[in-house]
C-alpha positions in Angstrom: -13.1 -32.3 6.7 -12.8 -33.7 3.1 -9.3 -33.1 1.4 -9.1 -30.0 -1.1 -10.0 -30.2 -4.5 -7.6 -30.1 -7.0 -7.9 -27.2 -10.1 -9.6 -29.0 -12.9 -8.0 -30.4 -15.1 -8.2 -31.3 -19.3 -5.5 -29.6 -21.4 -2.9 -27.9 -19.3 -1.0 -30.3 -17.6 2.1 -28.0 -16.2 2.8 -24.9 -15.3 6.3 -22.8 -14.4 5.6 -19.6 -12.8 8.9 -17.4 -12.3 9.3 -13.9 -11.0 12.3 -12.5 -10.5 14.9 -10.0 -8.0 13.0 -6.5 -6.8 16.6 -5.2 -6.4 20.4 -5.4 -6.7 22.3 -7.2 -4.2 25.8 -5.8 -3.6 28.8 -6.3 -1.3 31.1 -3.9 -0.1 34.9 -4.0 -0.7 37.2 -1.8 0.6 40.4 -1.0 -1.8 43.5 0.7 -0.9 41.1 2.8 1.9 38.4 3.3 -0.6 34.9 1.7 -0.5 33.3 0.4 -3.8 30.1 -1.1 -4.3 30.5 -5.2 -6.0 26.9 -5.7 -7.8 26.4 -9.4 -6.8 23.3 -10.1 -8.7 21.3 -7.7 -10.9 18.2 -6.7 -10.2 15.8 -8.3 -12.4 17.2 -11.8 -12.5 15.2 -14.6 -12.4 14.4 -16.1 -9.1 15.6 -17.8 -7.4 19.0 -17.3 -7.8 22.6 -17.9 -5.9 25.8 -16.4 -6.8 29.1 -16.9 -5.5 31.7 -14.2 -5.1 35.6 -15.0 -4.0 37.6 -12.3 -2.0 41.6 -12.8 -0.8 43.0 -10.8 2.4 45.7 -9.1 1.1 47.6 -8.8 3.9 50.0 -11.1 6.1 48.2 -11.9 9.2 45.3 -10.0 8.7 42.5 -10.4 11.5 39.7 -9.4 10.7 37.2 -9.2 7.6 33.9 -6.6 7.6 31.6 -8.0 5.6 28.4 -5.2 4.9 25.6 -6.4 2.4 23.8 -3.6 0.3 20.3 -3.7 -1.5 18.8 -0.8 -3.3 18.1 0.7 -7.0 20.4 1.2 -10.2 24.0 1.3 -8.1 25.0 3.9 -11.1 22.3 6.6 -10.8 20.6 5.9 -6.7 22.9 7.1 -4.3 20.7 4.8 -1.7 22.1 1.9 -3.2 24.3 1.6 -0.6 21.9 0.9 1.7 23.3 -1.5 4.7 21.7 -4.0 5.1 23.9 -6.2 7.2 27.2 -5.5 8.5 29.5 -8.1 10.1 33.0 -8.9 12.1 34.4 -11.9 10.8 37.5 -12.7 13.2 40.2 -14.7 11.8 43.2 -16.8 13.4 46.8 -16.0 12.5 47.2 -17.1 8.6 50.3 -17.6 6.3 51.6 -15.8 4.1 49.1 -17.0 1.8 46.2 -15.2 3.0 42.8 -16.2 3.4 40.0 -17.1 0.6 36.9 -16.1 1.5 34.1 -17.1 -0.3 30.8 -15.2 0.0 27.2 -16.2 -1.3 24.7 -14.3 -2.0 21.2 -15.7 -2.9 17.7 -14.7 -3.7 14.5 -16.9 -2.3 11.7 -17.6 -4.7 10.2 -15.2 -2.8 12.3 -12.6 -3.7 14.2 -12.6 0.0 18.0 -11.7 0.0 19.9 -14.4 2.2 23.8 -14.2 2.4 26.4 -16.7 3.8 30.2 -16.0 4.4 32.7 -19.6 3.8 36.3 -19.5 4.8 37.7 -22.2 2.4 40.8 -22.9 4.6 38.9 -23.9 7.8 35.9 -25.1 6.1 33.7 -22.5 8.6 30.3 -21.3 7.6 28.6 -18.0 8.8 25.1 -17.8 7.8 23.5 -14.3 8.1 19.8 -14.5 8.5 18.2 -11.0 7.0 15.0 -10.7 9.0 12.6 -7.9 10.4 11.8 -6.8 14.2 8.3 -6.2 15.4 7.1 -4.3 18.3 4.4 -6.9 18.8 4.8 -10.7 19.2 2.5 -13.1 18.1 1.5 -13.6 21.7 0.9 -10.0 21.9 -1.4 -9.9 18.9 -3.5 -12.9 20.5 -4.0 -11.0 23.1 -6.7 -8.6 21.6 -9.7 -9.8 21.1 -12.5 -9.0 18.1 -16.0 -8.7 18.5 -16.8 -11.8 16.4 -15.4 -15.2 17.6 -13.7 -17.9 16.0 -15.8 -20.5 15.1 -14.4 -23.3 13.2 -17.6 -24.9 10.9 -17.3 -27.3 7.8 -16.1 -26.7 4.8 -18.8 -24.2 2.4 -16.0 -24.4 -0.7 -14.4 -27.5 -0.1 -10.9 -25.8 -0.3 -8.3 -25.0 1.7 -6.2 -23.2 -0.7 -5.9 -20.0 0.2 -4.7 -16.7 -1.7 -4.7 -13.5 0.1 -4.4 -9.4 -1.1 -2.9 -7.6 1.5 -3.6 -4.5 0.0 -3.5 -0.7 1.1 -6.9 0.4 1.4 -8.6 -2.9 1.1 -7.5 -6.6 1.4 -9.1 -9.8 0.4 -9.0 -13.6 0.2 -10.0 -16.4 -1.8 -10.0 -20.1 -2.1 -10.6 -22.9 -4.5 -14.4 -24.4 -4.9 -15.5 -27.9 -4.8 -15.5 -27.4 -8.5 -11.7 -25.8 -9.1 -12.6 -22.5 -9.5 -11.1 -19.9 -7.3 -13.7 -18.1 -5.6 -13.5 -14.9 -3.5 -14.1 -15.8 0.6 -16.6 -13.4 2.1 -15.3 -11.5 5.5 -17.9 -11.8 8.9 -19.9 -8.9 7.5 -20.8 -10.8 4.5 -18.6 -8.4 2.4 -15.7 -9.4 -0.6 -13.6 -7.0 0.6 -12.0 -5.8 3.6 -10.7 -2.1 4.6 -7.3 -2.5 5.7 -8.5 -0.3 8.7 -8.0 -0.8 12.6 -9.7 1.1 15.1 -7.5 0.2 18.5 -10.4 0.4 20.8 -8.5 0.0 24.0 -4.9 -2.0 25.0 -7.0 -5.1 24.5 -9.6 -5.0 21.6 -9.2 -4.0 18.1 -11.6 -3.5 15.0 -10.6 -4.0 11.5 -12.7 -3.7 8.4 -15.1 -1.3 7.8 -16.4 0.1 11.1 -12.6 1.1 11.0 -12.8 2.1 7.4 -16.0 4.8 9.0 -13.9 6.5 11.6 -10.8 7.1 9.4 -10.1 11.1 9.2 -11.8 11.3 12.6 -11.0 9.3 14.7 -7.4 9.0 15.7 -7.1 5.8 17.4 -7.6 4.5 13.7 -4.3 3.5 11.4 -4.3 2.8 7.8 -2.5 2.7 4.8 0.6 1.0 6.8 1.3 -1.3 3.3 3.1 2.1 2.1 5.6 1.9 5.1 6.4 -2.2 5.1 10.0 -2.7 5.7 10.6 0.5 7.1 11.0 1.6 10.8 8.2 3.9 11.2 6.1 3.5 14.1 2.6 4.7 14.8 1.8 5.5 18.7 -1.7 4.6 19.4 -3.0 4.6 23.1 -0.1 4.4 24.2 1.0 1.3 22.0 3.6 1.3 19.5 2.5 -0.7 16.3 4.8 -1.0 13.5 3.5 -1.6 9.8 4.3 -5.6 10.3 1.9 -5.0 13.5 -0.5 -3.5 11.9 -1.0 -6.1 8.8 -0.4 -8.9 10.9 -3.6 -7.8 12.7 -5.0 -7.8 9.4 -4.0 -10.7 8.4 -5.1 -12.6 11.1 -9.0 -11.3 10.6 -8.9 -12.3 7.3 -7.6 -15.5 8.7 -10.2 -15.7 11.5 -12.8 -14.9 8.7 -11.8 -18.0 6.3 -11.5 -20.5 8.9 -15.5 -19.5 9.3 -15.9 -20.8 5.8 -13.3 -23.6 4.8 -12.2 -24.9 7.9 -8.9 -25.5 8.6 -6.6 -23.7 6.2 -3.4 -25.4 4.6 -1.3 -23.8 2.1 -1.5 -20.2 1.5 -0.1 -17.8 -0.6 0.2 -13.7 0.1 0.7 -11.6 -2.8 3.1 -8.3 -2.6 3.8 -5.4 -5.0 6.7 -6.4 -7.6 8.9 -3.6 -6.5 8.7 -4.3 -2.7 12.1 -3.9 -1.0 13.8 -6.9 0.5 12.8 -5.5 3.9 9.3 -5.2 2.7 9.2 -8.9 1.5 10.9 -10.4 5.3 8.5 -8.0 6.8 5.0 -9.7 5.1 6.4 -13.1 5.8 6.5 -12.0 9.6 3.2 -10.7 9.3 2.0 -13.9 8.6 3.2 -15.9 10.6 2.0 -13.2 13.8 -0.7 -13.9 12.2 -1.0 -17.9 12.9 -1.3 -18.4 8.8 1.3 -20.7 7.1 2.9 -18.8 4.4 5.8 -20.5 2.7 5.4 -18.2 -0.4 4.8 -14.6 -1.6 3.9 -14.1 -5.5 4.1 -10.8 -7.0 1.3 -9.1 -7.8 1.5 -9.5 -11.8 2.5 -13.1 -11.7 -1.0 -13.4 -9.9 -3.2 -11.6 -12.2 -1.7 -13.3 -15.4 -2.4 -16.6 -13.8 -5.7 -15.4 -13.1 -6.5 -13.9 -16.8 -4.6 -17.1 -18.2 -7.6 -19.1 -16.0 -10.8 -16.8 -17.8 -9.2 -17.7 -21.0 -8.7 -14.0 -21.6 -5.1 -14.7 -22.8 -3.3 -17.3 -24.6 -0.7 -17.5 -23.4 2.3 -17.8 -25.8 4.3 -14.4 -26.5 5.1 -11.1 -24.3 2.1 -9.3 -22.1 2.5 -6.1 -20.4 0.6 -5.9 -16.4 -0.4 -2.3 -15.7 -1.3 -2.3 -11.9 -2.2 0.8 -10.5 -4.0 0.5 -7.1 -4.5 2.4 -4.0 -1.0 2.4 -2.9 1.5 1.8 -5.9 1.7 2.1 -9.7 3.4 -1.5 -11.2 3.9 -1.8 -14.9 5.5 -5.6 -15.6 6.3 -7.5 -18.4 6.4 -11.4 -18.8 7.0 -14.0 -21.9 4.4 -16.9 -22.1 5.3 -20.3 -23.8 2.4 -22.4 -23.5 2.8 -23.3 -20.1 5.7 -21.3 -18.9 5.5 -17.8 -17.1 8.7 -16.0 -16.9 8.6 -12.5 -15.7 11.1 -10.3 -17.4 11.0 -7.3 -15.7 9.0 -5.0 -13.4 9.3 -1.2 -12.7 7.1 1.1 -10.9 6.5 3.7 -7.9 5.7 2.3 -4.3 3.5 5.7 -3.3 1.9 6.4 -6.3 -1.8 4.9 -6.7 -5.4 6.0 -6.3 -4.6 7.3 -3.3 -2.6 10.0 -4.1 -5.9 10.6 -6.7 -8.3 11.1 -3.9 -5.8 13.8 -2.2 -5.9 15.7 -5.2 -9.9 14.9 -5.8 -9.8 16.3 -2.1 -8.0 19.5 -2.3 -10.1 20.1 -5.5 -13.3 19.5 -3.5 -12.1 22.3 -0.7 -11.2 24.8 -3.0 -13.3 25.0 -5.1 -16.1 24.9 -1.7 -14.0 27.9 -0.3 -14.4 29.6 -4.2 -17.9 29.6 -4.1 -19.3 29.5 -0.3 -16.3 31.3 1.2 -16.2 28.2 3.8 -13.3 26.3 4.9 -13.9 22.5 4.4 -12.4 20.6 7.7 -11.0 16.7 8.0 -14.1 14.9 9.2 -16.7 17.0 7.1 -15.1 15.7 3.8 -12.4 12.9 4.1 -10.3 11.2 1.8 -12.9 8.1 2.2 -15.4 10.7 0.6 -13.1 11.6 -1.9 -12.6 7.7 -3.0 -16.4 7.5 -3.6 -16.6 10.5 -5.7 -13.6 9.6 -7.6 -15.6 5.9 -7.9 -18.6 8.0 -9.7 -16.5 10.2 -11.6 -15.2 7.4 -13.4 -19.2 6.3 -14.6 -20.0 10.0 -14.8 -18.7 13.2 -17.0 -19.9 15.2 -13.3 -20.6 14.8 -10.3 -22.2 17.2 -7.2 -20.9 17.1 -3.6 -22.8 18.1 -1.2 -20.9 19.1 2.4 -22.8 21.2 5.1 -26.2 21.5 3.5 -24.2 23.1 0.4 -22.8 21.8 -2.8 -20.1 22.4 -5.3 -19.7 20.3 -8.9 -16.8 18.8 -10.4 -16.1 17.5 -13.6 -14.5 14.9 -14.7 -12.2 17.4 -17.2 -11.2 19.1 -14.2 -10.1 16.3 -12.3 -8.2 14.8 -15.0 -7.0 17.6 -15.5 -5.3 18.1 -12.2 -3.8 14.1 -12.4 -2.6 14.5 -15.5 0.8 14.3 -13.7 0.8 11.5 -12.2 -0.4 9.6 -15.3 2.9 10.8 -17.4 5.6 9.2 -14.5 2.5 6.0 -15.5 3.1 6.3 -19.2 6.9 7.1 -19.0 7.8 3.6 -16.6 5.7 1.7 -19.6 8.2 3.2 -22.2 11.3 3.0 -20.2 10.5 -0.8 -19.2 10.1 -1.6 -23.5 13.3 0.3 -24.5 15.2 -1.6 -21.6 13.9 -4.7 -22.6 14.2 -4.3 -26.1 10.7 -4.8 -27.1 7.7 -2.6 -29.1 4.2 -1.9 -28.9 4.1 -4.7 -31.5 5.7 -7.2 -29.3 2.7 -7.0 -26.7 -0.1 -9.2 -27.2 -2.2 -7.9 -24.3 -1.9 -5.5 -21.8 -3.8 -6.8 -18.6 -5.3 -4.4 -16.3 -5.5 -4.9 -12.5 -6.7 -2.5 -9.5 -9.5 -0.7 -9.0 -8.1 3.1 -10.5 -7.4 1.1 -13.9 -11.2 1.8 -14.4 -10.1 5.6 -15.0 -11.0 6.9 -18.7 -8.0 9.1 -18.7 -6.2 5.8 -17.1 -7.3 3.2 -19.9 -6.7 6.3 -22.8 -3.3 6.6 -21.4 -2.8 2.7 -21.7 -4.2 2.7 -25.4 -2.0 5.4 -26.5 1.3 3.9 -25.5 0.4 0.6 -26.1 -1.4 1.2 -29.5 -4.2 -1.1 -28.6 -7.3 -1.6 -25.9 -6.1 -2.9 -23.0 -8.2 -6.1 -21.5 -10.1 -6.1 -18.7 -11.6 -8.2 -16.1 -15.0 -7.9 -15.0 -13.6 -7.0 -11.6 -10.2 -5.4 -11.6 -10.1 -5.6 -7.9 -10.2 -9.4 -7.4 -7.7 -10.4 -10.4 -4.9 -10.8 -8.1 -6.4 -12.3 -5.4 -8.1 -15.2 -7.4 -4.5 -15.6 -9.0 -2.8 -15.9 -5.5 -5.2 -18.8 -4.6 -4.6 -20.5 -8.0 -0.9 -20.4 -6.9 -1.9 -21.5 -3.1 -3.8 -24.8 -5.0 -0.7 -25.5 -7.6 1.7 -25.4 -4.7 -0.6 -27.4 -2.5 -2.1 -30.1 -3.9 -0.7 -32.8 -1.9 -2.5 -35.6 -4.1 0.9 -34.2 -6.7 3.7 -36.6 -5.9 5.6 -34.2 -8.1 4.4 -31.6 -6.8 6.0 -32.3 -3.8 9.3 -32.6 -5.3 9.7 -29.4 -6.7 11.2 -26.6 -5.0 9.2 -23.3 -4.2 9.4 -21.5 -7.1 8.5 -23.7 -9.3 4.4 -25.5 -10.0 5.6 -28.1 -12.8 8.0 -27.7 -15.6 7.0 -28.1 -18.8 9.3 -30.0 -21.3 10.2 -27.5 -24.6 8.9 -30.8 -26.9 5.4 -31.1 -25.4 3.5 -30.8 -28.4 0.6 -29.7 -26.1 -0.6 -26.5 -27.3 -4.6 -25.8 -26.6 -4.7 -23.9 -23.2 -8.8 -23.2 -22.3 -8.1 -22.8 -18.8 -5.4 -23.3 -16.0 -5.6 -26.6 -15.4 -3.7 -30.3 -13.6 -4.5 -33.6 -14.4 
């Protein structure tokens, strides 16, 4: 197999690409019987980031030290910030009267992972606490089931081995970098761009994901989806039998998309998996595991609006060089970010947004309207399987082209308008517009600060969606041609900058970082993404 090919290259030269903390990351100290909450780092700092915090036992011949570690939202306001995440016995010998110094770490990954370590100056010992996720599966365990299509491993169709991968809620994807530096979308064994995140758990050894899953969805219950709104958490779905927890269940994802690329590059080297920018801590260990269930070698995450700025930087459709605003609003979450551009330098400043609010919360409500207004007018009740939520994602797809639409269910119809609907949304589009003015008042910015407001995910296409975005932004937001594929074509432009082996520097720099660019590089024409 012929080594990757590198992103073309002819003005850009380097490129910085920082995101920063989903959360604050606290420690607990206990005063005089009372617990208080020590904010470590603040949310929103760049990443990565280390910060170390000095505590003295107060006591002669104290014993023992608790150490508990804390991640959540605003400490102030969220009573949830004291969320444990780890909580440990430090023993210690018999001490002076001096006391102990303890000196206690906290750090966050480029990845955005929390990672803690506990120093006793005297004695020089070092605890390291690892803060991981459990699975009900093993990798082994995955291996085990078998797909209906198998692996065959052919040459090289792009001639890269980049890769960038969605994991998305309804629908994942992956891409890679051509033989001519252009990120391209990989298409899955059924010759489509796009994947349902769907599996149909056949038996205790066989699985189906994609879109024969996608089918039976609302029918059939040996089918689980939308598992990317439960990442990090413990909830559990019993299939056959089978526990599979969310990790499980994108792992097995994961691992056809895998299966699928291998079909079309080869052997696959560096890849990069993209996640919401408001994922938990939990949520961020838990897609790493995934990953690596699934056999793919995943040393880094990017957050969703990092990727889609590097991708609308790419097209040319930005400049950039001042402040943009990314409005994501997908199936599963709503993310409205902002970053600063200087030539050649990303930084993200801040990100805000709601983990189960999205385009499928639209289809419930597209849903219920459906059955009403069916019960209205035919005096019939509308069941599960004879109008799902996968109907209701089509006919909110044509509602956006079309002022109506009819539905037809049993041999009968009902019409719905596109007034009504929006009407009924209208909701859910205010928490939208109120994040994208509380994220400019925190951040100290105006309308007139914003050069560009980049759209990403498919439910942007909404008229009452994009009005909403013109009216707070005071201007037309941009658009790709293909919302959908934006962050997924960023994620392998990441996968190549990280990757390129050919890089001497590139090597040398540590995750987070691509190249850095020096503040007197006169270089300022930016066409494309680009490396010598």
């Amino acid at each position: 197999m012929e080594k990757s090919t590198s992103i073309k290259t002819n003005s850009i030269k380097n490129i910085k690409v920082t995101d920063v903390c989903p959360s604050y990351f606290g420690l607990i100290e206990n005063i005089d019987g009372e617990d208080t909450v020590v904010v470590v780092i603040e949310k929103s700092t760049p990443c990565p980031c280390s910060v170390t915090k000095s505590f003295f036992t107060e006591y002669d011949n104290q014993r023992l030290i608790n150490i508990r570690i804390t991640s959540s939202g605003t400490p102030e306001t969220d009573p949830s910030f004291v969320n444990i995440i780890h909580n440990r016995d430090i023993q210690l010998p018999p001490i002076s009267s001096a006391g102990y110094e303890i000196e206690v770490t906290c750090s966050f990954d480029e990845n955005g992972v929390m990672h803690a370590s506990i120093l006793n100056v005297e004695s020089g010992e070092q605890t390291t606490i690892s803060l991981s996720t459990t699975t009900s599966l093993t990798s082994g365990e995955i291996d085990q089931f078998t797909v209906d299509d198998d692996l065959q491993e052919v040459g090289s169709k792009f001639g890269g081995k980049f890769i960038g991968i969605d994991l998305g809620t309804t629908y994942s994807a992956i891409s890679t970098i051509d033989e001519h530096g252009i990120p391209k979308i990989i298409n899955n064994s059924e010759g489509q761009n796009i994947t349902p995140s769907c599996i149909w758990i056949k038996d205790d050894k066989q699985y189906l994901v994609g879109e024969e899953a996608r089918k039976e969805l609302g029918i059939n219950k040996n089918v689980i989806a939308r598992f990317k709104r439960d990442m990090g958490t413990k909830e559990k779905y019993t299939v056959r039998g089978q526990d599979f927890t969310p990790t499980d269940c994108s792992a097995l994802v994961l691992k056809k998309l895998f299966q699928d690329a291998q079909k079309e590059v080869g052997d696959i080297g560096e890849t990069v998996v993209t996640i919401p920018a408001n994922y938990t801590n939990e949520a961020r260990v838990a897609t790493l595991t995934a990953a690596k269930q699934a056999g793919l070698n995943v040393q880094n995450l990017i957050e969703e609006p990092s990727a889609a700025a590097l991708y609308y930087a790419f097209k040319g459709q930005i400049e950039l060089n001042g402040y943009y605003a990314i409005f994501s609003l997908g199936h599963n979450s709503f993310d409205i970010s902002l970053i600063k551009a200087n030539q050649q330098n990303i930084n993200a400043l801040a990100s805000e947004g709601v983990q189960k609010l999205g385009g499928g919360d639209f289809d419930i409500i597209l849903q219920k309207i459906i059955k009403k207004k069916f019960k209205d007018e035919h005096n019939e009740a509308v069941n599960e399987k004879d109008y799902t939520k996968t109907d209701a994602e089509e006919d909110k797809k044509s509602l956006t082209k079309r002022e109506a639409i009819y539905v037809r269910i049993n041999k009968k119809r009902v019409s719905v308008t596109r007034a009504e609907f929006e009407k009924k949304i209208s909701s859910l589009i205010i928490q939208t517009e109120m994040l994208c003015e509380n994220i400019l008042s925190d951040q100290n910015l105006t309308t007139e600060d914003i050069q560009a407001v980049l759209m990403v995910g498919g439910n942007t296409k909404i008229p009452l969606v994009q009005k909403a975005v013109e009216r707070i932004f005071k201007q037309k937001p941009t658009q790709s041609v293909n919302v959908d594929e934006v962050i997924v074509l960023g994620a392998s432009l990441y996968a190549a900058f990280k990757g390129d082996q050919s890089k001497p520097l590139l090597q040398q720099k540590s995750a987070n970082k691509i190249l850095k660019q020096s503040e007197d590089d006169d270089s300022s024409e930016i066409d494309k993404w680009l490396l010598d």
